[in-house]
Every structure is written in C-alpha cells, then in structure tokens.
N, C-alpha and C positions, 0 to 999 in steps of 0.2 A: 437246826437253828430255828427259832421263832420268829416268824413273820407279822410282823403286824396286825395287820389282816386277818390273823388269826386270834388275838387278843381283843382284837373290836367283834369279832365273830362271837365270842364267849362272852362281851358285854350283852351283847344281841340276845342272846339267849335268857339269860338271868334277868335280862326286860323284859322278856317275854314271860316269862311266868308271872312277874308284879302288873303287869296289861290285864294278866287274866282275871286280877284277884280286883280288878275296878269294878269289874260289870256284874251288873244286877244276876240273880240266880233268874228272873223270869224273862231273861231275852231283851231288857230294854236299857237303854243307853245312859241313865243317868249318872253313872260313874259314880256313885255311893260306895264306899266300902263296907260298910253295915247291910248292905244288899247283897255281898256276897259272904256266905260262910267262910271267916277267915281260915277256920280249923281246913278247909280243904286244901289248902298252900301250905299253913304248916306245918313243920317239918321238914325233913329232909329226902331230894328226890337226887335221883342218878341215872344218866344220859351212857350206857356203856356200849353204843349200836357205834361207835365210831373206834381209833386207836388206842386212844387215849380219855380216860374216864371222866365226863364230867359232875360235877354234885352242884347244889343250893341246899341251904339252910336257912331255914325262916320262921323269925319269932312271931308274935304280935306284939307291938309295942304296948297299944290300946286299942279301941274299936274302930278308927279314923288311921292307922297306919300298922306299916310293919316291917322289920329292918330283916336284912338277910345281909349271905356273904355267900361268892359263889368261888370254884374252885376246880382245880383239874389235877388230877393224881394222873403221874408217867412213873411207871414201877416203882407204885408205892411214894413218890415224891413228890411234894405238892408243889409244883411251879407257877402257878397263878392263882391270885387270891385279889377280889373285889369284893371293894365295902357296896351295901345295897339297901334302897329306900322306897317306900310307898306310901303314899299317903295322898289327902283329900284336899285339894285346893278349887273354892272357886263351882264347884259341882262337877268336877271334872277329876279321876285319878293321873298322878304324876309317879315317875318313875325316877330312880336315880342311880346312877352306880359310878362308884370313884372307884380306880382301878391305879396303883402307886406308879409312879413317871411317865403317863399317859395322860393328853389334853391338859399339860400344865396344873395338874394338881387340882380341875376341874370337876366337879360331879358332870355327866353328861342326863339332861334329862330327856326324856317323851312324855307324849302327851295324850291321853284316850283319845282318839277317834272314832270310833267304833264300839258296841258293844251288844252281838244277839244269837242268841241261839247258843250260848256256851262258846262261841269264840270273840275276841276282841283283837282290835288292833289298835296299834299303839305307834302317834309316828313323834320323826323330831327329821324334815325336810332340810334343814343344816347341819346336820352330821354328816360325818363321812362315808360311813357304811357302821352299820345300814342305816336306810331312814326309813322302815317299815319293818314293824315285828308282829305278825299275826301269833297268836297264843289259844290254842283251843283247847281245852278239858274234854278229854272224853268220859274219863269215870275218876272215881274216889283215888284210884289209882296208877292212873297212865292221863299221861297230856301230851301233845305236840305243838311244838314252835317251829316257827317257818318266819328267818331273818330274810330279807331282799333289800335292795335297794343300787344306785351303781356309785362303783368304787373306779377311778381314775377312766370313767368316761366308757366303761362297760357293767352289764348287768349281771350281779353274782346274786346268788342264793341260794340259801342253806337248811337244812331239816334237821330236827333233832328230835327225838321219842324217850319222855322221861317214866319212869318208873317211879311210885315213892319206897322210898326203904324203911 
C-alpha cells in the first residue's frame, strides 16, 4: 500500500532535477536558465537503484522554462504520475509539480537557494517534506538528489542516482 510519504518523496526528487537546471553552468547563483544548457536535463532520466523504477521526462518549453512529468513503473505499471514545471521568476528559478489528489489540487512550488559548483539547492520551508532538495550533476549522464527535510517532527532523507536513458 502507498504511503504518502512516499508520493511527496517522488515530488522531491523530480524537484530536484528542475533546482538543478536553475543554476548557472559556472558555479554562480544567478538562477538564469539560459545559464544552464537546457539540453542537459532533457530528456528522459531513470532512478532504478531502488524497488521500484523511477523516470522524468523533460521538454523545453522555450529558453526561460521547461515542463516534465515524472513517474514510477511497479512491474511494468505506472502508478504515479506528476505534472512538472520550471521556469524564471524574478532572477530566481521556481519549481513546480502538481501530483492528481494531493495538496488540494495545488502545484507545490520551491524556490532556488543555492547554486555552485554544479550542485543547487532548492527549498520551500512550508511544505511537508521535504523542504530541502539538493540536486547535483555530476556528468552529461548521471546526477544525484538528496530530498531532506522533517516530516511529523523527525528528520528523513532520501538519495536517488539518476541515469539518463
């Protein structure tokens, strides 16, 4: 049976990859998205280090944003699917992902914090969990997310290592 907790886990992550795609390619914070090569997020990447298979998919809309949807295959059957957004508010990249009869039919957003050295973090301190998604690149073809934050008054956190396919 699915836990909650485990559906805000899998927003966490798919925000993690749109955190990444804010920050400048030379280590500096300006949250541009024309500063980072969008083609590097595009596409589709796969999380399979755990049970059950996670994926993201990401267009570019235009040079200022880019829509995804992310997703979890359990033998072969897709049991979750979020809609997913990025784009340039303000000097600052925003996040977003609406996930069907979760937070009332709400996008949940974050908000750059952070951005250097090819990793960024990305928070939103009134969510539930998490409120911190560190998101790092390490090459053209592998990344790692790292969701944290506390949930019902303890501290969880989670790793995932994407692949692109």
């Amino acid at each position: 049976m699915w836990k909650p907790h485990f559906f805000l886990s899998i927003l966490s992550i798919l925000s993690c990859l749109l955190i990444f795609s804010c920050g400048s390619s030379d280590g500096s914070s300006s949250g541009e998205i024309e500063d980072f090569p969008i083609e590097k997020l595009s596409g589709k990447w796969e999380d399979i280090g755990k049970e059950n298979a996670f994926y993201e998919v990401w267009q570019p809309v235009n040079k200022d944003s880019l829509s995804g949807k992310g997703f979890v295959l359990i033998q072969q059957d897709t049991v979750f699917i979020e809609k997913l957004a990025l784009w340039k508010d303000h000097g600052k990249c925003k996040y977003s992902a609406l996930v069907s009869n979760q937070n009332g039919g709400e996008r949940i957003i974050f908000t750059e914090t952070s951005a250097q050295n090819g990793r960024i973090i990305f928070e939103n301190p009134t969510h539930e969990f998490p409120q911190r998604i560190i998101y790092e690149l390490i090459s053209n073809v592998e990344m790692h997310v790292l969701i944290d934050g506390n949930q019902n008054g303890q501290y969880h956190k989670q790793h995932f290592s994407y692949i692109r396919k």
